[in-house]
SEBAVO-710918 format. One line per 3 residues: number of its first residue (from 1); for each residue x, y negated, z negated of N, C-alpha, C, O, CB. Coordinates in pm, 1 decimal, m for minus. Glycine has a CB too. Example, Ala and Ser with C-alpha at 12.3 -4.5 7.8 and 13.67 -1.06 7.14 Angstrom:
2
1	1319.0:569.0:m780.0:1230.0:450.0:m780.0:1320.0:330.0:m780.0:1423.6:331.9:m846.5:1130.8:447.3:m904.6 ~ 1285.0:225.0:m708.0:1367.0:106.0:m714.0:1290.0:m3.0:m787.0:1340.9:m113.8:m803.9:1408.4:59.8:m572.5
***
This chain:
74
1	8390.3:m22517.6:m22004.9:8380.8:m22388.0:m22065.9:8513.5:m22359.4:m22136.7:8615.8:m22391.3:m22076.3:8346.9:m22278.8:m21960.5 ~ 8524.7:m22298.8:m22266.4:8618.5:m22276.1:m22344.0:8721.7:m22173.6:m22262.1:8674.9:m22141.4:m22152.8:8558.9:m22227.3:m22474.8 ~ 8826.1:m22127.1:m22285.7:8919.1:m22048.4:m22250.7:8835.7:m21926.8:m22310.8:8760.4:m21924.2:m22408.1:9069.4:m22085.1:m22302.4
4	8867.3:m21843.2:m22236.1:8792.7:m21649.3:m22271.6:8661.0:m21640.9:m22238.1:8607.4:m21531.0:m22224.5:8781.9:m21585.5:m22454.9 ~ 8577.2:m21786.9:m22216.9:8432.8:m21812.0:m22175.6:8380.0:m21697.0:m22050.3:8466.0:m21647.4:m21977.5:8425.1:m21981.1:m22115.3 ~ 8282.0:m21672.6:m22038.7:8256.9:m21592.7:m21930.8:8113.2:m21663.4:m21800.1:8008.2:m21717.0:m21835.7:8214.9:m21437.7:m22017.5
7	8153.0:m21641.4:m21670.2:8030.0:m21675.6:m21584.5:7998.0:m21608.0:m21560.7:8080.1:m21516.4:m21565.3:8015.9:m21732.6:m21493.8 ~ 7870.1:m21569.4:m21514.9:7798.8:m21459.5:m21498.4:7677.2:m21481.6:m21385.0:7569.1:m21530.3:m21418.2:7749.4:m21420.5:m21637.4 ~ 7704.7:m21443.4:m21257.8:7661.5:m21458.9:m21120.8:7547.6:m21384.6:m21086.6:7580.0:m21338.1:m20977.3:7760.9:m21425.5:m21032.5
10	7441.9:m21346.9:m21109.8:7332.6:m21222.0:m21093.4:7236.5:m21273.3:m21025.7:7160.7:m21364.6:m21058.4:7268.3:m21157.2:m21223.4 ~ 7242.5:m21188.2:m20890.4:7208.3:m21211.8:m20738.9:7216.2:m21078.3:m20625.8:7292.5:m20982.0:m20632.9:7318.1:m21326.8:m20688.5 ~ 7150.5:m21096.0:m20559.4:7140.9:m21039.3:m20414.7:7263.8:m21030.3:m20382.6:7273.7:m20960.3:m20281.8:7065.9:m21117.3:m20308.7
13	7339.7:m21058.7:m20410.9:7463.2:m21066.6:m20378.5:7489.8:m20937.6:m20212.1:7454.1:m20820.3:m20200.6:7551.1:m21026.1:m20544.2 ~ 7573.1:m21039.7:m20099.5:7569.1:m20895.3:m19985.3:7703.9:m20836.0:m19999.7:7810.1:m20889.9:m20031.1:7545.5:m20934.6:m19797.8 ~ 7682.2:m20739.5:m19976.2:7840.0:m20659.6:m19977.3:7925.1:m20710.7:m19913.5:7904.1:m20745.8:m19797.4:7854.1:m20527.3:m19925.9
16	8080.4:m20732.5:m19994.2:8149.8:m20762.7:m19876.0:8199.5:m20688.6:m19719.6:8274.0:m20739.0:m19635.6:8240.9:m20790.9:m19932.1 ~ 8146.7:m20585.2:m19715.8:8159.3:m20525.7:m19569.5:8037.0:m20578.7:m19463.9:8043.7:m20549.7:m19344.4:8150.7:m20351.2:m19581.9 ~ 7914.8:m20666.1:m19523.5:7803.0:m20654.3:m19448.0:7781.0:m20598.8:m19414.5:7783.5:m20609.5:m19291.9:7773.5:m20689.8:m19388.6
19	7731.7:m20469.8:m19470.8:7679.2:m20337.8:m19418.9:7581.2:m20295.8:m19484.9:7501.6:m20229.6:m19418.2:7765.7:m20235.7:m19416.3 ~ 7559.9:m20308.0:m19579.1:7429.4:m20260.0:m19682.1:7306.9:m20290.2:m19756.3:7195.9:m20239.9:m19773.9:7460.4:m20233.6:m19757.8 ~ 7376.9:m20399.2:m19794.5:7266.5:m20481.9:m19909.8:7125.5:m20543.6:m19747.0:7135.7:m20644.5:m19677.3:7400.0:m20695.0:m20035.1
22	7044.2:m20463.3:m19742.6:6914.1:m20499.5:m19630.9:6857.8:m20644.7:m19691.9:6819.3:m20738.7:m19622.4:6763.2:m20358.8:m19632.8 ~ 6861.7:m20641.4:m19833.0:6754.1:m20738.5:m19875.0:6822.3:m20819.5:m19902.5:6747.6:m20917.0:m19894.1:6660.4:m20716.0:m19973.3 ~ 6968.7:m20875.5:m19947.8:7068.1:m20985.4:m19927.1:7065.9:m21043.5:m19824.6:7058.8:m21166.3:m19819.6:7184.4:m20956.7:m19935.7
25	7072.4:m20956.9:m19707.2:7073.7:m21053.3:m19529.2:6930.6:m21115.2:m19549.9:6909.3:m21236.0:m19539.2:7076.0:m20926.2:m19336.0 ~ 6819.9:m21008.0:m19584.9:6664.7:m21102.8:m19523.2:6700.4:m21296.4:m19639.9:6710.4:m21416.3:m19613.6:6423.0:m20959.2:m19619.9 ~ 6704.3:m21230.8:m19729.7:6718.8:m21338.8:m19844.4:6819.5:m21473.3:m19767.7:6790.6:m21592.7:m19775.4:6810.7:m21253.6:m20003.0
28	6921.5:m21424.8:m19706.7:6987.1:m21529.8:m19675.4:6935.9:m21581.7:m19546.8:6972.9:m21696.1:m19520.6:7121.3:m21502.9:m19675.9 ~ 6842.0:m21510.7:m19441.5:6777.3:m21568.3:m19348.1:6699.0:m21669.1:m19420.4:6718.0:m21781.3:m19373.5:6703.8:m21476.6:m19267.6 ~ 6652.5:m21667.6:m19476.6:6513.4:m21682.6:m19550.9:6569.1:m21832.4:m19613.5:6521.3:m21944.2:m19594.1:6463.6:m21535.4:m19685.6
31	6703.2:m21787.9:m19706.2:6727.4:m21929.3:m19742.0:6820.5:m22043.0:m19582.8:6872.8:m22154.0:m19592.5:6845.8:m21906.3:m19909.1 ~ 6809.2:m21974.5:m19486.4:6905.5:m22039.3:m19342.9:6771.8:m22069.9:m19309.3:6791.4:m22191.4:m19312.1:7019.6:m21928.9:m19212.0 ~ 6656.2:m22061.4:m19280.9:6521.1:m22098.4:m19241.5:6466.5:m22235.1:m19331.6:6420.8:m22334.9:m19275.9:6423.1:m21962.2:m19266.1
34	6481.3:m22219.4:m19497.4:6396.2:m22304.1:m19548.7:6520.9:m22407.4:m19600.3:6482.6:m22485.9:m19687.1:6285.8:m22233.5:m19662.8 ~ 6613.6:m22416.1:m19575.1:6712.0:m22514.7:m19610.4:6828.3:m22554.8:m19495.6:6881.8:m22462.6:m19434.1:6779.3:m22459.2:m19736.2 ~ 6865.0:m22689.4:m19468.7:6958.8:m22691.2:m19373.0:7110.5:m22608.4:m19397.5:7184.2:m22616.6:m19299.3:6975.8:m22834.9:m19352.3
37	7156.5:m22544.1:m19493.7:7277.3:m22474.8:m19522.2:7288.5:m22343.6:m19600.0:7380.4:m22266.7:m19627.9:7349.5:m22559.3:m19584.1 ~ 7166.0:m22349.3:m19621.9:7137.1:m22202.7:m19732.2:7198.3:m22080.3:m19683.5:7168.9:m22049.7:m19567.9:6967.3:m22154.5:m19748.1 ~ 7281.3:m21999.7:m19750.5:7266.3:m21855.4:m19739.0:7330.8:m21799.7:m19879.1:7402.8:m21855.8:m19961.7:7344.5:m21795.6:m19597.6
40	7272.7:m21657.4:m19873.0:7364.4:m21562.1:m19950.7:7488.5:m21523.6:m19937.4:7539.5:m21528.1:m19825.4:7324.5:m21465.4:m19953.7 ~ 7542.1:m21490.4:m20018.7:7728.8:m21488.4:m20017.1:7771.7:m21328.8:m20064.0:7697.9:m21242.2:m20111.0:7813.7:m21624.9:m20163.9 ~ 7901.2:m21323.1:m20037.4:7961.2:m21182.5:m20071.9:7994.0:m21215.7:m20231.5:7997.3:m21324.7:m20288.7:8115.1:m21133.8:m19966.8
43	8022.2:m21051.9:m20293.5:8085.0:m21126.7:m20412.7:8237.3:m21151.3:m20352.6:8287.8:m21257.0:m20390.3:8081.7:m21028.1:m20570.3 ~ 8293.4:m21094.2:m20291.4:8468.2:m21193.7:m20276.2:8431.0:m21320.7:m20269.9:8518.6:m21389.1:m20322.9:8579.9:m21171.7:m20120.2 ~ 8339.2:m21388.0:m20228.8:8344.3:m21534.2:m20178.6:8270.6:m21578.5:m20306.5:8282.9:m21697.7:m20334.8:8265.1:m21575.5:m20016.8
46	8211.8:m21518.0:m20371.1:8201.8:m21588.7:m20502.8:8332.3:m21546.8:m20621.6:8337.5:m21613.9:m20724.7:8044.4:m21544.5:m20564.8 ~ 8394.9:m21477.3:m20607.8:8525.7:m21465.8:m20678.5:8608.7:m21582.4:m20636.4:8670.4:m21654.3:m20715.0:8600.3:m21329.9:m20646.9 ~ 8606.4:m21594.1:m20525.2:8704.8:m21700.8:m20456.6:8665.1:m21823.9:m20500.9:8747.9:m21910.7:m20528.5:8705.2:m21704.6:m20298.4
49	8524.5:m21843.7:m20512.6:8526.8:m22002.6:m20563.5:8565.4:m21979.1:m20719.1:8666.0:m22045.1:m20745.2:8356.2:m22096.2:m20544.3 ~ 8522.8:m21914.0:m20819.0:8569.9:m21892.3:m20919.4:8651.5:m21944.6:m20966.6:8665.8:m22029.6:m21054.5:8589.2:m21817.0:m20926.2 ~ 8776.9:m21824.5:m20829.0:8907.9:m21883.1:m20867.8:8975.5:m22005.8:m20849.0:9073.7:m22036.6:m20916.6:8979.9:m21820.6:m20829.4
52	8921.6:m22085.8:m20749.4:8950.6:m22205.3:m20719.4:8854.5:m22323.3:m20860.7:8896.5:m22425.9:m20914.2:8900.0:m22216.3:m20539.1 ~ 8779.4:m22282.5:m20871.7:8710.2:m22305.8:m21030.0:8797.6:m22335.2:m21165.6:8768.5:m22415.2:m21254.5:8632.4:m22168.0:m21070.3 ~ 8953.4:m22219.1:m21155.5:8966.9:m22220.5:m21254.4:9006.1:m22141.9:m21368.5:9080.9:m22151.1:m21465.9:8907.2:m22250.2:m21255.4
55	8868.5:m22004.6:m21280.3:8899.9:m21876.7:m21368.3:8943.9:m21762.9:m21317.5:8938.6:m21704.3:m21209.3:8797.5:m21833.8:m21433.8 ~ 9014.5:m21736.6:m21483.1:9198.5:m21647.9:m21474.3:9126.5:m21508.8:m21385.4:9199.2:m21459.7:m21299.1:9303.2:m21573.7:m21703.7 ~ 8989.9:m21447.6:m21405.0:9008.1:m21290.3:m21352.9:8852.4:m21313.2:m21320.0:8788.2:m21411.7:m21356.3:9065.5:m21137.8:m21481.5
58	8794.4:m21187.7:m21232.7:8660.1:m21203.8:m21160.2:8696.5:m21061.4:m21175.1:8805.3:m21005.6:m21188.9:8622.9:m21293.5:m21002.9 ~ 8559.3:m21012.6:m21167.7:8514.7:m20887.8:m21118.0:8379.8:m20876.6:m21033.1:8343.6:m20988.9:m20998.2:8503.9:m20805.9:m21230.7 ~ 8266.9:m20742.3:m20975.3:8188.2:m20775.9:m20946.5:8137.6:m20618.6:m20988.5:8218.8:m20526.1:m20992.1:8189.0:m20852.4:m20825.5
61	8019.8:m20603.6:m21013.9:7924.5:m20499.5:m20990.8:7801.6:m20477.5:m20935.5:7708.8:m20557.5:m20947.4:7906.2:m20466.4:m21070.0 ~ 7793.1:m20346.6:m20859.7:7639.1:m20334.4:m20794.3:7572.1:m20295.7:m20975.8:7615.1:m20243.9:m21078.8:7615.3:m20160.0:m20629.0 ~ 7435.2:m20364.9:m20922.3:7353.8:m20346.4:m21056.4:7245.9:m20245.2:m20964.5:7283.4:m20183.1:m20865.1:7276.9:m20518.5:m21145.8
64	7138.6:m20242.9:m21005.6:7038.3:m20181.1:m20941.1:6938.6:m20245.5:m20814.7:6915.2:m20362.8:m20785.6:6965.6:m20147.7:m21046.3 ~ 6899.3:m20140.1:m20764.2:6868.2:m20223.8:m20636.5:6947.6:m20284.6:m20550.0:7061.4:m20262.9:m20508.3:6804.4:m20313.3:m20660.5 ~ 6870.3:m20361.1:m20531.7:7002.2:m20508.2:m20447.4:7057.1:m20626.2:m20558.9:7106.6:m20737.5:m20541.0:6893.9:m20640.5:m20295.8
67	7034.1:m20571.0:m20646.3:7114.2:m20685.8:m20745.4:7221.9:m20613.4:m20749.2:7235.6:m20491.3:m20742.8:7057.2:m20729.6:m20905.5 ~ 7335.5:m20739.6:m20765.4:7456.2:m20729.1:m20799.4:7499.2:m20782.1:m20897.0:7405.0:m20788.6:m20976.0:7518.0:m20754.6:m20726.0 ~ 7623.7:m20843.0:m20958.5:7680.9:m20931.4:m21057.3:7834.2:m20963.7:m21016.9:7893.4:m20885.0:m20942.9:7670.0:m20862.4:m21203.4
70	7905.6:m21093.4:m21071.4:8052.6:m21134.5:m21047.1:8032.6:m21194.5:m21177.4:7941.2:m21263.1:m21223.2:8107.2:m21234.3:m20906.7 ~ 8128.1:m21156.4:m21219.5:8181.0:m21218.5:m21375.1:8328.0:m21295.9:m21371.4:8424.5:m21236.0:m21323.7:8203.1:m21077.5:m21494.9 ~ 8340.3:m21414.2:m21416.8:8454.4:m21450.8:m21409.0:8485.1:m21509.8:m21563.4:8406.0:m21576.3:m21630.2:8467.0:m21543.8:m21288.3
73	8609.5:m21471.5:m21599.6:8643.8:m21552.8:m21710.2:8779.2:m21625.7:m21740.6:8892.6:m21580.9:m21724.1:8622.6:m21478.4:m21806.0 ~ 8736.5:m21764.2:m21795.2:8800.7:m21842.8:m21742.9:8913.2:m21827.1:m21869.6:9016.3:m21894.5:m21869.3:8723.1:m21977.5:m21702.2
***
């Protein structure tokens, strides 16, 4: 990806307090049931790979519902 490029993460994403997002936890049971390693992630922990990725700044937003977003650009 070019320099100024942007990623764009849009997901269930669970809060990082684990406190809220109801339908992020079922989702990540759901993927811990039908896969040997599956789950849903916070956005810090998708910022964090990001940054270990590469890219210079991350952010995250609640979207509607239980969607969220992490944007990183590299």
């Amino acid at each position: 990806m070019p320099r100024g490029g942007a990623l764009i993460v849009y997901e269930s994403i669970i809060d990082d307090d684990r406190r809220e997002n109801v339908f992020g936890f079922l989702m990540s049971l759901k993927m811990l049931i039908e896969t040997q390693a599956g789950a849903d992630h916070t956005a810090a922990e998708c910022a964090e790979w990001m940054r270990q990725a590469g890219f210079r700044s991350t952010r995250s937003a609640h979207l509607v519902g239980p969607e969220s977003m992490v944007v990183g650009i590299k």
